[in-house]
VOGU-3710 file (C-alpha; in Angstrom, 3 decimals, decimal comma):
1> xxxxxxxxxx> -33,290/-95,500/11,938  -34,808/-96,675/8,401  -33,200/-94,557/5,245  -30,296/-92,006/5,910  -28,642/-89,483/3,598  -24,685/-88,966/3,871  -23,785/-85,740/3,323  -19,359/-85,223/3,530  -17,101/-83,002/1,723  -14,587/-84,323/-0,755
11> xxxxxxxxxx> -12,365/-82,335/-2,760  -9,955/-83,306/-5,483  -7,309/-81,635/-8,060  -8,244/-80,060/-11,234  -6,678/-78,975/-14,305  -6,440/-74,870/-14,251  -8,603/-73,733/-17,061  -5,669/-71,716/-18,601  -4,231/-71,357/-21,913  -1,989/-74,626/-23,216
21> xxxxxxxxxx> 1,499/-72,008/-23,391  0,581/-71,193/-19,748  0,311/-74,931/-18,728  3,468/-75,684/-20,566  5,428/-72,549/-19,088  4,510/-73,927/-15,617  4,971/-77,619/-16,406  8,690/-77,596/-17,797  9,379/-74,114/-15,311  10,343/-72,373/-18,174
31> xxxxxxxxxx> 11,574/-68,771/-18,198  12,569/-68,465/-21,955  9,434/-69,677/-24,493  11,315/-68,629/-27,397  13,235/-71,554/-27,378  12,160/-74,530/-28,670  10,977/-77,665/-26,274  13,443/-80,969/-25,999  12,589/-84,406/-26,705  12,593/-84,797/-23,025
41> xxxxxxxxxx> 10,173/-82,107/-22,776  7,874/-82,763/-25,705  7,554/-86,542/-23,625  6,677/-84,756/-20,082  4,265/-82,594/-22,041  2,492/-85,261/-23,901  2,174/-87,279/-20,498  0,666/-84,288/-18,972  -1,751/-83,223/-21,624  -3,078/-86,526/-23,290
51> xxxxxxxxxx> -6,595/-87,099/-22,528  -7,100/-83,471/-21,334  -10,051/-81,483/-23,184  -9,389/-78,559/-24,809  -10,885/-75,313/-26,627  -9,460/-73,454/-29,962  -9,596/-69,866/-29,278  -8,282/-68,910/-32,786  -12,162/-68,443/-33,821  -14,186/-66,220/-32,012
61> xxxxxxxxxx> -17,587/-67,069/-33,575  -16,639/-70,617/-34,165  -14,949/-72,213/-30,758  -14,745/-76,215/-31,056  -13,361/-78,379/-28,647  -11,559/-81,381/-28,899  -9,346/-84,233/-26,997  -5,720/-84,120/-27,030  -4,430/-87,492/-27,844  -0,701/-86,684/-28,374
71> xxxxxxxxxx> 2,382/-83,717/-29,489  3,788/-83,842/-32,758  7,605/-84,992/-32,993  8,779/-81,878/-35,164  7,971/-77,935/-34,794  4,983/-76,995/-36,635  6,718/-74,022/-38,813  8,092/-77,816/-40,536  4,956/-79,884/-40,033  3,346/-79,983/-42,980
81> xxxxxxxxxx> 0,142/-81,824/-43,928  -2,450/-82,468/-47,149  -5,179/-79,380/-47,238  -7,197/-80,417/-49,976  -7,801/-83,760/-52,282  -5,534/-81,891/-54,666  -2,646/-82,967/-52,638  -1,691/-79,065/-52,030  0,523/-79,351/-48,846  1,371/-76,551/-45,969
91> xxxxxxxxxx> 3,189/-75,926/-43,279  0,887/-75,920/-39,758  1,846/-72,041/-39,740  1,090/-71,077/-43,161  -1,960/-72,570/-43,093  -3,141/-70,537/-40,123  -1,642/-67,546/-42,092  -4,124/-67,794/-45,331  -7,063/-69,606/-43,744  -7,388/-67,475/-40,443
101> xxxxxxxxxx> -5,050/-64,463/-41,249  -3,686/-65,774/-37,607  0,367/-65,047/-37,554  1,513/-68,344/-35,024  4,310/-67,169/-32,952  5,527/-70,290/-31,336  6,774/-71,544/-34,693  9,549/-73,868/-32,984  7,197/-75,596/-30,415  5,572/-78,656/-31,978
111> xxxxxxxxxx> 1,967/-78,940/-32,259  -0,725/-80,660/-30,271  -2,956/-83,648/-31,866  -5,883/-84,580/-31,614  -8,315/-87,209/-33,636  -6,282/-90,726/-34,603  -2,860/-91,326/-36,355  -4,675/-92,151/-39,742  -6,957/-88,390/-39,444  -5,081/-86,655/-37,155
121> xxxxxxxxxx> -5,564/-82,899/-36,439  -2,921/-80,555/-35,793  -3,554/-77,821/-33,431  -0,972/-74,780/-32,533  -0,641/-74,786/-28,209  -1,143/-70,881/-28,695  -4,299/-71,106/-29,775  -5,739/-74,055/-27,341  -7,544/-73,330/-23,816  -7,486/-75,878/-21,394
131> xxxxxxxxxx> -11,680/-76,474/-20,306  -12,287/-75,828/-16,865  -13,921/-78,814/-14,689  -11,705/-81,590/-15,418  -10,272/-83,650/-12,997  -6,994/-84,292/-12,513  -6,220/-88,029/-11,910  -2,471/-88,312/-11,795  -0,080/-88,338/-8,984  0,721/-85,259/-7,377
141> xxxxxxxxxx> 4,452/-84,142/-6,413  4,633/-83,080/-1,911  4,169/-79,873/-2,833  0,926/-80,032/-4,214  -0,319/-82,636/-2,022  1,108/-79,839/1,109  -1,252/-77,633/-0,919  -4,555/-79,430/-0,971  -4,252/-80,567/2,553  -3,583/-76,652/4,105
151> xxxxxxxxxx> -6,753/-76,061/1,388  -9,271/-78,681/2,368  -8,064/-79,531/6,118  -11,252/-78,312/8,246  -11,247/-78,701/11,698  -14,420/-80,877/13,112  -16,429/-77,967/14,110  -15,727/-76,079/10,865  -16,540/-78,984/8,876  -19,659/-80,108/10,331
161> xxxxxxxxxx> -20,831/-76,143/9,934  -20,304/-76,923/6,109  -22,314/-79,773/5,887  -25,019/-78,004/7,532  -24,637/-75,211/4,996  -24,683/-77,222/2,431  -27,696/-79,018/3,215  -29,773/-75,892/3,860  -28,337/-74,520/0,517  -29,999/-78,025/-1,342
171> xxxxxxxxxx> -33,374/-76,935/0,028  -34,406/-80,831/0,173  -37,905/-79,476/1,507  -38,545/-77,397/-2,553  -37,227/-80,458/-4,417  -39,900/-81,626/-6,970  -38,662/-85,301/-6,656  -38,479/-85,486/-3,129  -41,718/-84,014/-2,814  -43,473/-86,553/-5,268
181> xxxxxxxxxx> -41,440/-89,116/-3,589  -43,036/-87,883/-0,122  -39,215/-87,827/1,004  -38,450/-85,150/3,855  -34,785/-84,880/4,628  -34,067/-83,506/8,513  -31,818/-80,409/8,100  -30,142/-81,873/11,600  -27,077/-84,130/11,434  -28,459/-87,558/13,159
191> xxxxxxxxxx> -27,263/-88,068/16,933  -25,695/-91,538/17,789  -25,299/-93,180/21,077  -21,181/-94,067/21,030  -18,714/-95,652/24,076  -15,145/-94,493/24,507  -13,032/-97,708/25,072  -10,275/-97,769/27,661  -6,853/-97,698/26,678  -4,745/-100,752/27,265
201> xxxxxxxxxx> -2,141/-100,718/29,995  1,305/-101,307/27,918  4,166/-103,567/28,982  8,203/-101,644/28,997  11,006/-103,797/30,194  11,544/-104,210/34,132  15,056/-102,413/34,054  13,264/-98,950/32,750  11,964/-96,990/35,393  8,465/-96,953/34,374
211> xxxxxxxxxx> 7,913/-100,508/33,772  4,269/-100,256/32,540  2,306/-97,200/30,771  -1,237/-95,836/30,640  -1,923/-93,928/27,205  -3,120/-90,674/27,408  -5,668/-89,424/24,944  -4,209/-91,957/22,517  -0,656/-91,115/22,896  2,616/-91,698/25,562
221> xxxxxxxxxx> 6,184/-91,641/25,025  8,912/-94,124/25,984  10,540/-91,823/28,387  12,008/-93,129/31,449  11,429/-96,636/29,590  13,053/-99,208/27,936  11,722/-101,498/25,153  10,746/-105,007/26,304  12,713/-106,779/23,890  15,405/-104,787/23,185
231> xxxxxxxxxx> 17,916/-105,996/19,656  21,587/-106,032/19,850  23,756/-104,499/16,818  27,203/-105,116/16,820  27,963/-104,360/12,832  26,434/-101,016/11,739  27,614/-98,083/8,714  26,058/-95,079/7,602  26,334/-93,725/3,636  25,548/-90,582/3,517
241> xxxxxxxxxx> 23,694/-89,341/0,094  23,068/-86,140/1,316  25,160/-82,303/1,114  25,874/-83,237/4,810  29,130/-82,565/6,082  31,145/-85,734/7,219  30,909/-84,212/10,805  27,640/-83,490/11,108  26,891/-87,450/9,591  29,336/-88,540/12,034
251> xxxxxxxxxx> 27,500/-86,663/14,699  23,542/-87,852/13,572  25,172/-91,556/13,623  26,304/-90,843/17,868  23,209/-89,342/18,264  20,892/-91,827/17,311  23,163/-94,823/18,258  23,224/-93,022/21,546  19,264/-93,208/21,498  19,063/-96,465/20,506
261> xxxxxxxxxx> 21,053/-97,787/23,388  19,296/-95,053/26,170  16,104/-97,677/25,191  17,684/-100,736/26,125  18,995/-102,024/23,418  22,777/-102,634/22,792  23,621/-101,069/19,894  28,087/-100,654/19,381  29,285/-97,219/19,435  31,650/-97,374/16,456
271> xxxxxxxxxx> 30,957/-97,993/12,884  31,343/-101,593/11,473  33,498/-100,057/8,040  33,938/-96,185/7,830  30,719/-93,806/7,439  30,981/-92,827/3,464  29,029/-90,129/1,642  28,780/-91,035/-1,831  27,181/-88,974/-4,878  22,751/-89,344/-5,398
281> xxxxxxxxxx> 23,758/-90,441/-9,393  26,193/-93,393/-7,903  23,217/-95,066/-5,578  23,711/-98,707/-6,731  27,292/-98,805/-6,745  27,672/-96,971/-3,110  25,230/-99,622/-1,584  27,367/-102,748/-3,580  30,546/-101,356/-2,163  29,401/-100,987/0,967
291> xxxxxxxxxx> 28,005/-104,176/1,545  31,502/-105,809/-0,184  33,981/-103,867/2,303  31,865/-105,113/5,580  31,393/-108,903/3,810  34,761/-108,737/3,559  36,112/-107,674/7,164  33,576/-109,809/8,459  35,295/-112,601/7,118  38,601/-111,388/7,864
301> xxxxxxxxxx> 37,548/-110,932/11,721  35,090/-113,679/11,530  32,304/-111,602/13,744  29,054/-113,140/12,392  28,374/-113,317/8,869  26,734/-109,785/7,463  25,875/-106,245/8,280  22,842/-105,908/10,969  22,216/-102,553/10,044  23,226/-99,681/7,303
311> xxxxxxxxxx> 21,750/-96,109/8,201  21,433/-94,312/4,738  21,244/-90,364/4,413  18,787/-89,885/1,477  19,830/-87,626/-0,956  18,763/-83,621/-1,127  16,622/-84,325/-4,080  13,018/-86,873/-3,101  13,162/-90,242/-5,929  15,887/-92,372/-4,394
321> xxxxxxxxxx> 13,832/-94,051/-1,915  12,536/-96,643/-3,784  15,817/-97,578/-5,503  17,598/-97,615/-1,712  15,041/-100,269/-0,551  14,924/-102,091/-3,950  18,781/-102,975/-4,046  19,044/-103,560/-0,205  16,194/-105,861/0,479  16,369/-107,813/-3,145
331> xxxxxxxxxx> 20,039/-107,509/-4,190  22,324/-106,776/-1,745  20,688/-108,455/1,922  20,685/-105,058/3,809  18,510/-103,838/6,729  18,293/-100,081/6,264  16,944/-97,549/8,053  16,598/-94,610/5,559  16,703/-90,646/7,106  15,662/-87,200/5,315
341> xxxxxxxxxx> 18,444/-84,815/5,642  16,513/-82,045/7,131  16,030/-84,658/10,288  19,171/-85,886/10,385  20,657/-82,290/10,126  19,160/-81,255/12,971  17,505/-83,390/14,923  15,632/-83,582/17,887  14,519/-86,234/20,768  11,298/-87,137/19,511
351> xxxxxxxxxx> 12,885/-87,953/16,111  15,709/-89,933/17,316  13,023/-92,213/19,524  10,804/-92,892/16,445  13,614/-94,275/14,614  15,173/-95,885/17,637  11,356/-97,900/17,839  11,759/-98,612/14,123  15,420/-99,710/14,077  14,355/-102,012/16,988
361> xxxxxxxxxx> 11,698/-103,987/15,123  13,917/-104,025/12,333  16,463/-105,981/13,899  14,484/-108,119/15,451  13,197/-106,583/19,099  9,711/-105,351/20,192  8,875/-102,138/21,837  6,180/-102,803/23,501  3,208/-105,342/24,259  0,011/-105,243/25,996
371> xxxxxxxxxx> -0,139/-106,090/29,307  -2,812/-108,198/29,450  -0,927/-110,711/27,644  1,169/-111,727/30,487  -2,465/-112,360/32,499  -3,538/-115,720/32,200  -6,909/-114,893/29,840  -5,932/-111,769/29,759  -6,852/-110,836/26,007  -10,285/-112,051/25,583
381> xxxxxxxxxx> -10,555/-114,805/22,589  -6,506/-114,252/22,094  -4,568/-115,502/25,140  -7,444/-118,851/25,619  -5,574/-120,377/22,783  -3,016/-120,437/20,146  -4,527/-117,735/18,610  -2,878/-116,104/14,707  -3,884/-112,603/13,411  -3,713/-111,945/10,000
391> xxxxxxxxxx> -3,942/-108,611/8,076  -4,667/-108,064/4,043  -4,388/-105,900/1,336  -4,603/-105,751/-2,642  -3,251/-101,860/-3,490  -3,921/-101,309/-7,338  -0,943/-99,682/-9,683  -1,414/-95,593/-9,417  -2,883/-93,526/-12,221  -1,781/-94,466/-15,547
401> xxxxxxxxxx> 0,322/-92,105/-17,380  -0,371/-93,718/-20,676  -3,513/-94,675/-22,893  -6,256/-96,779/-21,729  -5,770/-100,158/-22,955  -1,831/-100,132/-22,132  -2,609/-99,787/-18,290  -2,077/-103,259/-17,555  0,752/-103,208/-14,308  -0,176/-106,021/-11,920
411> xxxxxxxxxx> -1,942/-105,013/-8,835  -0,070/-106,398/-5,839  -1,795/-108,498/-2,582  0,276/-108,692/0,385  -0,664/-110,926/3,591  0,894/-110,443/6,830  0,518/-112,891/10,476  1,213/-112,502/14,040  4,455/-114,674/14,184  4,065/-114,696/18,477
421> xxxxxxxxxx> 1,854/-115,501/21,210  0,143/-114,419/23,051  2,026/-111,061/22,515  1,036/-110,817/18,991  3,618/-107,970/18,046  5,303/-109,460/15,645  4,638/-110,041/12,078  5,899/-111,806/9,150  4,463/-110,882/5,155  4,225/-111,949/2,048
431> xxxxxxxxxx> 3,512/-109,940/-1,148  2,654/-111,359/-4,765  1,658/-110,239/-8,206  -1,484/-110,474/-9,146  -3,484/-109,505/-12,169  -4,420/-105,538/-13,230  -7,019/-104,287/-10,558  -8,034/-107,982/-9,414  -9,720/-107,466/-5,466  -9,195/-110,939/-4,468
441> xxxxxxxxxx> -5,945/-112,262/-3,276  -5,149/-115,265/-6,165  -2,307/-117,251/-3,930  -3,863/-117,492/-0,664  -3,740/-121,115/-1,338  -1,812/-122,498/-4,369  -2,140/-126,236/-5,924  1,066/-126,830/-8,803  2,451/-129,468/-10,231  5,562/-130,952/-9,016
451> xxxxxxxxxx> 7,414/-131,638/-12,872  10,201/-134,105/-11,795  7,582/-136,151/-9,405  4,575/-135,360/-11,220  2,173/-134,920/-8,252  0,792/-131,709/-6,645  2,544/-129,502/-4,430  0,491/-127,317/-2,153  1,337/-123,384/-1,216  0,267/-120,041/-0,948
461> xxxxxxxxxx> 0,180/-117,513/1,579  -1,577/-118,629/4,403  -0,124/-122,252/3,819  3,194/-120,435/4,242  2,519/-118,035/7,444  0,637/-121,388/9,167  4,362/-123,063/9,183  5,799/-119,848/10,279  3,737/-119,264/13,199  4,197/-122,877/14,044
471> xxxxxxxxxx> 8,257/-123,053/14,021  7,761/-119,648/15,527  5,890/-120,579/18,939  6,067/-124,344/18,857  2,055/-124,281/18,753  -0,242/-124,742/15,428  -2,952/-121,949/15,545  -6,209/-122,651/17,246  -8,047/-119,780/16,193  -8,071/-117,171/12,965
481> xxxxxxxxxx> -8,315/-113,657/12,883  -8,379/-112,156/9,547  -8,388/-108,237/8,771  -8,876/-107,743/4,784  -8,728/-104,266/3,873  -8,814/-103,046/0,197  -12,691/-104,723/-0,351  -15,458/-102,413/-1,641  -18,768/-103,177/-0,370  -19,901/-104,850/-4,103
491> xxxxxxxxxx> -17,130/-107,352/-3,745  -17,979/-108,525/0,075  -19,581/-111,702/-1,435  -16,977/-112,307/-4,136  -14,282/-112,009/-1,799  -15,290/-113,539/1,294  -16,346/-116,964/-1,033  -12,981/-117,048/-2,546  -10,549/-116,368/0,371  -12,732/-118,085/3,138
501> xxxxxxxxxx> -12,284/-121,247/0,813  -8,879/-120,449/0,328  -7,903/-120,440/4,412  -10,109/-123,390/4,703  -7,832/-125,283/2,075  -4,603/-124,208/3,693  -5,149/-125,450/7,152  -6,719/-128,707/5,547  -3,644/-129,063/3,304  -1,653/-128,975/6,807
511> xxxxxxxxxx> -3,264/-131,507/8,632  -6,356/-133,835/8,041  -9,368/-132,579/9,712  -7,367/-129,028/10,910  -10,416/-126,566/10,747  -9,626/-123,598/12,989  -12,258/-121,159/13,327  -12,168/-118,098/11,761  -13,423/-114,877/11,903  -12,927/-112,441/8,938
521> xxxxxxxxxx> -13,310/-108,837/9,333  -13,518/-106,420/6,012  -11,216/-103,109/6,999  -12,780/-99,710/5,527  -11,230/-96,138/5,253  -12,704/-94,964/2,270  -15,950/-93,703/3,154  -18,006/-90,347/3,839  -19,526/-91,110/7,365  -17,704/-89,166/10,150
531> xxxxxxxxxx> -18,492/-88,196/13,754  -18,518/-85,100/15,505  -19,113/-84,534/18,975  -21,537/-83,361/20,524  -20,596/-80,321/22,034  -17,848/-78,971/20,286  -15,125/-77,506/22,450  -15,415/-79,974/25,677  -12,894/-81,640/27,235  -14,528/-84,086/28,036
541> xxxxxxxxxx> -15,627/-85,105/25,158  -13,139/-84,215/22,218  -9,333/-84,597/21,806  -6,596/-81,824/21,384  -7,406/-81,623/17,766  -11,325/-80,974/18,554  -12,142/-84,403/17,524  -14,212/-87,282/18,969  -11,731/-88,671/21,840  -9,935/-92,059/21,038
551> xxxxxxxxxx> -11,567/-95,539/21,401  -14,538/-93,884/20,562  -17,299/-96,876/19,199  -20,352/-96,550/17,039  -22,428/-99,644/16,518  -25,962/-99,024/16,228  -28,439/-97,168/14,208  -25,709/-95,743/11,374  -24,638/-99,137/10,910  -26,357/-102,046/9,446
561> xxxxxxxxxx> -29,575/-103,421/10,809  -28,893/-107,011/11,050  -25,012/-107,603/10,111  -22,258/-107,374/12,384  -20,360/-104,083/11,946  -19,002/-101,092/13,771  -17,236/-97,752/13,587  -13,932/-97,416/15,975  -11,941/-94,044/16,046  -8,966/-95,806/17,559
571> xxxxxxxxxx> -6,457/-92,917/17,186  -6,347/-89,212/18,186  -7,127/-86,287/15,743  -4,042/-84,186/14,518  -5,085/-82,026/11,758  -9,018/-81,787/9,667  -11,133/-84,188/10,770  -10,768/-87,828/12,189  -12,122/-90,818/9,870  -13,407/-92,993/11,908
581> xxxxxxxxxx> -12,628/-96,683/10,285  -15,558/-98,888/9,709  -15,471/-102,885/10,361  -17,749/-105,316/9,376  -17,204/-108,686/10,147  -18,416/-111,222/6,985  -18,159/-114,551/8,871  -17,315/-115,240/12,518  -17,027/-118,717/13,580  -15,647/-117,578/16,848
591> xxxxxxxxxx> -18,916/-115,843/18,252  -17,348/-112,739/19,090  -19,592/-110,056/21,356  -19,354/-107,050/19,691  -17,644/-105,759/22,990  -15,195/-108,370/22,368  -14,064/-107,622/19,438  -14,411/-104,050/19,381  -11,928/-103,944/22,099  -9,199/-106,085/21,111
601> xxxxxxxxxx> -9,493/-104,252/17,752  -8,725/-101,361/19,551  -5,938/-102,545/21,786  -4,238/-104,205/18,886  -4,206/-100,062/17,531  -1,811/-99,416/20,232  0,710/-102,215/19,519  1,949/-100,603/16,462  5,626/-100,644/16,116  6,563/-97,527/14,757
611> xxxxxxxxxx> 5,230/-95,185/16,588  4,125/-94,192/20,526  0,326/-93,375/19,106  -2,437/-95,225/18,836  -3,423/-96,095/14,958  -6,202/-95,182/12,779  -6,371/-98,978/11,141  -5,977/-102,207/13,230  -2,043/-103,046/12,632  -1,774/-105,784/10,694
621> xxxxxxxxxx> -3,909/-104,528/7,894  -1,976/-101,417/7,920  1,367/-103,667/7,759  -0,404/-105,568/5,084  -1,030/-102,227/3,401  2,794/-100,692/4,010  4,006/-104,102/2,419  2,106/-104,123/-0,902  3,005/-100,355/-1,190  7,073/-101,645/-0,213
631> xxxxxxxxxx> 7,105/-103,877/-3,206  5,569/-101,312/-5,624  8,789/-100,164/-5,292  10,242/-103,154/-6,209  8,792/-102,947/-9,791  8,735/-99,537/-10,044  12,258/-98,510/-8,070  11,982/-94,944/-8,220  8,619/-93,610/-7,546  8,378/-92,229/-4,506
641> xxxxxxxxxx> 10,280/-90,795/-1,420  10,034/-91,105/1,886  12,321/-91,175/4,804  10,753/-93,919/6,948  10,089/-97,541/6,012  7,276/-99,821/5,860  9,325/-102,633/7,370  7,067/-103,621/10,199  8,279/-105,699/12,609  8,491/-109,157/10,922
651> xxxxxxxxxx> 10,061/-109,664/7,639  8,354/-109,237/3,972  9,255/-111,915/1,352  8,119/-111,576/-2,458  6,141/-114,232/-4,138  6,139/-114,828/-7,884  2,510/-113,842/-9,716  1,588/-115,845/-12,586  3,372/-115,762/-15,962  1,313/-112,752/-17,791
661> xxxxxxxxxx> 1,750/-111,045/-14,559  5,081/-109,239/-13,837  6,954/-110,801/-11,246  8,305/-109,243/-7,915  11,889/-109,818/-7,481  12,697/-112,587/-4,307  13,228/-110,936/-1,127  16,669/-111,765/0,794  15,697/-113,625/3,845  17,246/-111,708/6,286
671> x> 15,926/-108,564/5,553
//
């Protein structure tokens, strides 16, 4: 197609170019501003405003600008400061009173500072303006993210209309540059031939009346079904965080037990140790006792040897979540199954089946599986031999909230690997530490020295999954499958040299002369291309949402000219626009077809555990992906919310980083 211009809209949060007391009032929700601000709230002020540019306002012929760098500890009617090499000293608001004539009326707040520590210089909030135009990097609370979504979410028709718009309003054809350049830019949007893959036919159990299921349109539901390997649960509790009442617990606990077991699996009607509610301030000590009172009337009845399964009622208020999964998956031993309070309140079918499918994988079951497995051959490349499918994913540490320089927490890589075939449904992980904002995963492969013996001792993640897949299914893996997401384009070199000769020394550290072939796929969301259909509005040719219809493939003339890549919309639109994600395969020593691989990429999008959709990302890079962002938490306990879990279906054990690199806390092994 020779050169092509993307053309997307992004949008992102900005500070409001308001005046400092404004931004204050709104950041601490305060009603009263005579009084004066906390230590608590100096410290969430400073956090907001350092590094934010701001103007003085005090001046009118004289406005200067400067960088906030800190607050002052006291109130500026006591800060006072040097004025002259005399040594003559004021307070912040008697100097604005003889130099400006400017009467400060915030005298109790403290000040802002700018400059260094050695030549700082004070500045009164009243009389700062926030600049317009600067972007705001640091994590936003629901509510705002709610609010940029219902802001920027543009259906595909409405979206494509702006890009249109905005490429008329650039007037490519006047530009100077282009026009020197002899560059003409089409004002049309580039039209790409595309296929629209066939859903896989999925596997239920035979006892369910529908024992196999056709997606529609991306999407089915396990009615009249029951999951094909269902878990038992004979020891289950609920502790309830929440301002539910003890009956309405008791009656979300029958509900979804009574779910759980309409699925197929066999689940025990009656609480292990009584349901508890406990207070949101007492999280810790709620989960400890719990786990002691069913440790010890299991070993009073002698009924196995721990808890399968505590449901927990998250608190009113969003920040426990990460605490909850900390102590129960590296302290205590727990599987939980966490549930918002507005669900469990009142909920309905739809929400008691999703967590039925998650409490299933949890505990060991599957839901589903394609059927094509069970046909001898049936998944091309997959079911001809032992075949293991492994997903990756480095997430860096979000937005600092202190200087540069000090923003040094350890990125974290997590690996995950089909642990069965040729089902491949199940998945085991790994997570480690790894150096600040370093792409490529360090202990893929490990060599460290033994110190009793003295020799070397080989490791590292793949090493580790290998042996797990082989205990697993009795079989040593003939063939590799690797799905690294997290890789910009820059790094494709770097990374596939490093972790291509990391696999390479795992299987060879295994067995002499044990060289499966691999193929190694890079995973990409974050980009700007995205595809609209052709004629808006048909039903033919778009999804409920107006987007391109699921399965839909792009591999030629937006892609590139001689490497092996392709775009796959796997999953159905719900809201805005669909982003279609983008594969490119680095190395394939399996000689793939494109068709191939394209479509076992996209019937591996329907074999994700946690929901009856097909996905936007190939599963186990989005498990790889759900378990670096799990043990975030683990390091950083309480920093986010949510009422479902990244558990997968497989387990997710920690591995330690390297000394200078904070270490993840060891993962109980039956969680």
């Amino acid at each position: 197609m020779g050169l092509s211009l993307n053309k997307d809209i992004s949008a992102t949060s900005f500070f409001k170019p308001v005046s400092v007391i404004k931004f204050v009032e709104e950041c601490l929700n305060m009603r009263d501003t005579s009084r004066p601000l906390s230590d608590r709230d100096r410290v969430k002020v400073k956090k907001a405003l350092r590094g934010v540019r701001i103007e003085t306002t005090h001046q009118q012929d004289q406005i200067r600008r400067y960088k906030i760098t800190g607050v002052t500890s006291i109130p500026m009617s006591q800060l006072i400061f040097p004025v002259d090499d005399k040594g003559t000293r004021k307070t912040v608001v008697q100097y604005f009173w003889d130099k400006y004539n400017y009467s400060l009326k915030y005298g109790s707040w403290p000040c802002l500072q700018a400059g260094s520590d050695s030549r700082p210089v004070y500045l009164p909030m009243e009389v700062c303006k926030i600049l317009e135009g600067q972007r705001y990097s640091k994590k936003l609370n629901d509510r705002q993210v709610t609010n940029i979504l219902r802001a920027t979410c543009k259906r595909p028709q409405d979206r494509e209309q702006s890009i249109r718009d905005m490429v008329l309003h650039n007037k490519f054809a006047d530009d100077r540059f282009a026009q020197e350049f002899g560059i003409k830019v089409s004002s049309d949007l580039v039209t790409v031939p595309a296929r629209v893959l066939p859903p896989p036919l999925l596997k239920y159990h035979d006892s369910g009346r529908e024992k196999t299921c056709a997606p529609s349109v991306g999407q089915w539901n396990i009615l009249n079904k029951k999951m094909i390997n269902a878990g038992t649960i004979d020891n289950w509790t609920c502790l309830n965080f929440s301002r539910m009442r003890p009956d309405e617990v008791q009656r979300f606990c029958m509900d979804l037990i009574h779910m759980c077991n309409a699925t197929g699996m066999v689940v025990n009607p009656r609480p292990f140790v009584d349901v508890k509610s406990a207070a949101p301030n007492h999280i810790e000590n709620a989960l400890r006792d719990v786990h002691r009172r069913a440790t010890q009337m299991l070993a009073q009845q002698g009924v196995g040897n721990q808890l399968q399964l505590l449901i927990v009622i998250l608190p009113d208020v969003s920040g426990s979540y990460g605490k909850i999964k900390r102590v129960c998956e590296t302290d205590i031993g727990i599987v939980s199954q966490c549930c918002l309070p507005k669900h469990a309140s009142r909920p309905n079918k739809q929400y008691l089946e999703n967590v039925a499918l998650k409490i299933n994988v949890k505990v060991g079951g599957r839901n589903t599986v394609l059927e094509q497995a069970f046909v001898r051959n049936g998944i091309p490349f997959v079911s001809e031999v032992p075949t293991i499918i492994f997903g990756a994913d480095v997430t860096a540490p979000p937005p600092p909230t202190h200087p540069p320089g000090e923003d040094s927490a350890s990125s974290i890589a997590a690996v995950v690997a089909s642990m069965d075939w040729p089902e491949i449904t199940k998945y085991r992980g790994l997570v480690s530490a790894q150096p600040h904002r370093q792409e490529i995963i360090e202990d893929l492969f490990t060599v460290t020295k033994d110190p009793q013996k003295g020799h070397n001792v080989n490791g590292g993640m793949i090493r580790e999954l290998l042996i797990a897949f082989r205990r697993k299914t009795n079989r040593r893996p003939e063939r590799i499958i690797f799905y690294r997401d997290g890789v910009s384009e820059g790094q494709f070199s770097h990374v596939l040299l490093h972790e291509m000769d990391a696999i390479r020394k795992a299987c060879a550290s295994l067995e002499e002369g044990y060289l499966p072939p691999v193929t190694f796929v890079v995973v990409q969301k974050r980009h700007h291309t995205r595809l609209f259909p052709e004629v808006h509005g048909r039903r033919d040719m778009t999804d409920k949402s107006g987007n391109i219809l699921p399965g839909t493939v792009v591999d030629q003339q937006i892609c590139h000219p001689t490497e092996f890549d392709f775009y796959l919309c796997s999953h159905a639109g719900i809201q805005g626009t669909s982003r279609p994600t983008h594969y490119h395969v680095l190395y394939d020593e399996n000689h793939f077809t494109a068709d191939a691989l394209q479509l076992l990429t996209n019937n591996l999008c329907y074999t994700y555990a946690r929901c009856t959709r097909a996905v936007s990302v190939v599963p186990p890079a989005y498990y790889a992906h759900l378990a670096a962002f799990r043990a975030r938490y683990y390091v950083e306990g309480e920093s986010s919310d949510g009422g479902s879990t990244p558990g997968s279906s497989g387990q997710t054990v920690a591995r330690e980083g390297p000394v200078e690199v904070r270490q993840l806390p060891k993962i109980k092994d039956n969680v």
